[in-house]
C-alpha positions as CSV (number, residue, x, y, z in Angstrom):
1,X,-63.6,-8.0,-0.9
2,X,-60.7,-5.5,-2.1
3,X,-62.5,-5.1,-5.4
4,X,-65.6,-4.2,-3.9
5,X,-64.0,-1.5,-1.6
6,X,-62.6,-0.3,-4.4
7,X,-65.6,-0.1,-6.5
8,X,-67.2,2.1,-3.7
9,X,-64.4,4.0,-3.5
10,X,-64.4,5.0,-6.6
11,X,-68.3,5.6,-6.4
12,X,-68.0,8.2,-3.2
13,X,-65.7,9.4,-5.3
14,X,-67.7,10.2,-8.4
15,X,-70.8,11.5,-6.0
16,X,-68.2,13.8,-4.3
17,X,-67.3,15.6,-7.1
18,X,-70.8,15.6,-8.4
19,X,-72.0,17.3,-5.0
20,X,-68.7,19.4,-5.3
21,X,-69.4,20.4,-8.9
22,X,-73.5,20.8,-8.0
23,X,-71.9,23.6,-5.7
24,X,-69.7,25.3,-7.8
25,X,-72.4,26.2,-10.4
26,X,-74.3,27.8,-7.5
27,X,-72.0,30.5,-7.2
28,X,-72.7,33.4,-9.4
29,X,-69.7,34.4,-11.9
30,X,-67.7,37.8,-11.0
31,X,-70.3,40.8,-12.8
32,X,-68.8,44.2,-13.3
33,X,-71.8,45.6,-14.0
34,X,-74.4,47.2,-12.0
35,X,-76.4,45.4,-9.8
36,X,-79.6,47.0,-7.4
37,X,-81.3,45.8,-4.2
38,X,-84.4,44.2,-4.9
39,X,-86.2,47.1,-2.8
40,X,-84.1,49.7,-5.7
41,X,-85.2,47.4,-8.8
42,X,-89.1,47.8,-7.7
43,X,-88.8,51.5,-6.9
44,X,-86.9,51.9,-10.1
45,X,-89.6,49.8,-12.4
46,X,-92.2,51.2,-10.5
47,X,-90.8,55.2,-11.4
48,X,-90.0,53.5,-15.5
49,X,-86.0,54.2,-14.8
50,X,-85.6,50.3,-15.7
51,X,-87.3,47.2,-17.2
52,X,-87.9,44.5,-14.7
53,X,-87.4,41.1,-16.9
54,X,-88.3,38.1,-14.5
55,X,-86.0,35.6,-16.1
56,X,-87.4,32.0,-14.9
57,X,-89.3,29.3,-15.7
58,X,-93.0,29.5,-15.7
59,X,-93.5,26.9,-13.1
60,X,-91.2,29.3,-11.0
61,X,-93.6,32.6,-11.8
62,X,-96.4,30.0,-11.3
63,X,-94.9,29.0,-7.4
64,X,-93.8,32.8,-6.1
65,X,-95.8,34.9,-8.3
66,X,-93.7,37.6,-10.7
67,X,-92.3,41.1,-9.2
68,X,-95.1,43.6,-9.6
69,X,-93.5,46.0,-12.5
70,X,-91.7,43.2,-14.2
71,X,-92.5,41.2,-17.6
72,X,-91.8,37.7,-17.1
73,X,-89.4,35.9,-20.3
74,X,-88.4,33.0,-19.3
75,X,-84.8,32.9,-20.5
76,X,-84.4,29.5,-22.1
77,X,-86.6,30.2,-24.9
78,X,-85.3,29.7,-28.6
79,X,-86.5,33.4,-29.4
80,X,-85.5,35.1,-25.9
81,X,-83.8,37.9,-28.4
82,X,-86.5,38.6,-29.9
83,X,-88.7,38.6,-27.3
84,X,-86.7,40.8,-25.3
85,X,-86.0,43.3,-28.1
86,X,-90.3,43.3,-28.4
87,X,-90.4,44.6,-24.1
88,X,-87.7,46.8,-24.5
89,X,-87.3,48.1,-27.8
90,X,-84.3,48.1,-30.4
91,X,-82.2,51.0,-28.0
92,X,-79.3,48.7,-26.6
93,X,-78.7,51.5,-24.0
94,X,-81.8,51.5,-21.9
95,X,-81.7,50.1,-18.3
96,X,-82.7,46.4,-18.1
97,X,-82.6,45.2,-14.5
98,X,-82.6,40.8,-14.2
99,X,-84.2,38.9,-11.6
100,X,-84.5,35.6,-11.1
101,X,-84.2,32.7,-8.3
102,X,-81.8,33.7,-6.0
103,X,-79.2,35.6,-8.5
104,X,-77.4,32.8,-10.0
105,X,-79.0,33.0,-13.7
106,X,-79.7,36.7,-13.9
107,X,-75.8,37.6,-13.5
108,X,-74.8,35.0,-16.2
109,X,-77.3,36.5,-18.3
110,X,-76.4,39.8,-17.8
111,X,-73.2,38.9,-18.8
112,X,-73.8,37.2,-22.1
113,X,-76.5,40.2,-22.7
114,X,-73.1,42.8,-21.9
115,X,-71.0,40.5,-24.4
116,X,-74.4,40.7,-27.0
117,X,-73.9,44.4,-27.2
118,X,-76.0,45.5,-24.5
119,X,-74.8,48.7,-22.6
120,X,-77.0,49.0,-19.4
121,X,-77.7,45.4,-18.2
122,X,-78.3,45.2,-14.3
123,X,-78.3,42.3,-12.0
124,X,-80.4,41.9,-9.2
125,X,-78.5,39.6,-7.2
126,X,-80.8,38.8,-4.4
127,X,-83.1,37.5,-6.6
128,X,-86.8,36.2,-5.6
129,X,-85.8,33.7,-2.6
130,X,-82.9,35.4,-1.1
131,X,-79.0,35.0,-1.7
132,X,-76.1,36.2,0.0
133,X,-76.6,39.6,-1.6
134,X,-79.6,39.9,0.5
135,X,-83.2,38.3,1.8
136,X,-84.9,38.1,-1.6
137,X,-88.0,39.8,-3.1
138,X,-90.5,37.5,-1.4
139,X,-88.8,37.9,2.3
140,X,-88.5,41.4,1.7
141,X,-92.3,41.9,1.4
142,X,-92.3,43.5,-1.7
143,X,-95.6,43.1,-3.9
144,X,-95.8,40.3,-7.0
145,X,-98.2,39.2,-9.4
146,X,-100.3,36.2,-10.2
147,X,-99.6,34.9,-13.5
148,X,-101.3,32.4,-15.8
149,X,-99.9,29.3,-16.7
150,X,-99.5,30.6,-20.5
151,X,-97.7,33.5,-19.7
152,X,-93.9,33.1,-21.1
């Protein structure tokens, strides 16, 4: 009988610090960089003073649809470089604002864009659901686009 407490012990142990460590990668890393409202990043994209990039997975763009104004890359593809440098062109400096979920993935990839050399990378931490930076593209009523299921 001890063994067998001890055994699930050890395994509400090992689910607690999976839930505990599921958590912690929720929380967006600390970005010094500049960030905009999602209400500022379509005004903005809509006047051409940034490039919207829609960093998610297809099946995301597919579910919610894709900011109107941005150009969806999802950002796990082998040639994201690339594809970026082919949206925004080979100037490093110009404004590229990131969206995606809820503001978790576009501030780490903001920051490993700032650490590639770009100058003028900005988070958009609300993202498309909501986060605690605000409601979210989709609750702030703000337009989006259909996309096909090709579209990457």
């Amino acid at each position: 009988m001890t063994r067998l407490r001890v055994l699930i012990g050890v395994v509400m142990l090992a689910v607690a610090a999976g839930l505990i460590a599921y958590r912690v990668s929720l929380i967006p890393p600390d970005y010094s960089g500049d960030s905009l409202s999602v209400a500022e990043a379509y005004q903005q994209a809509a006047d051409g003073d940034v490039v919207l990039i829609d960093i998610r997975r297809p099946k995301e763009w597919q579910q919610t649809g894709v900011p109107a104004g941005a150009a969806p890359l999802d950002m796990r593809r082998d040639d994201f470089g690339q594809a970026l440098s082919a949206i925004v062109g080979p100037d490093r400096s110009r404004p590229i604002a990131l969206i995606c979920a809820r503001g978790v993935r576009s501030v780490r990839l903001a920051l490993a864009l700032s650490d590639a050399g770009y100058t003028n990378i900005i988070d958009v931490p609300e993202g498309m659901l909501g986060s605690a930076a605000g409601p979210g593209w989709l609750d702030a009523g703000l337009p989006v686009n259909t996309i096909s299921e090709k579209s990457e």
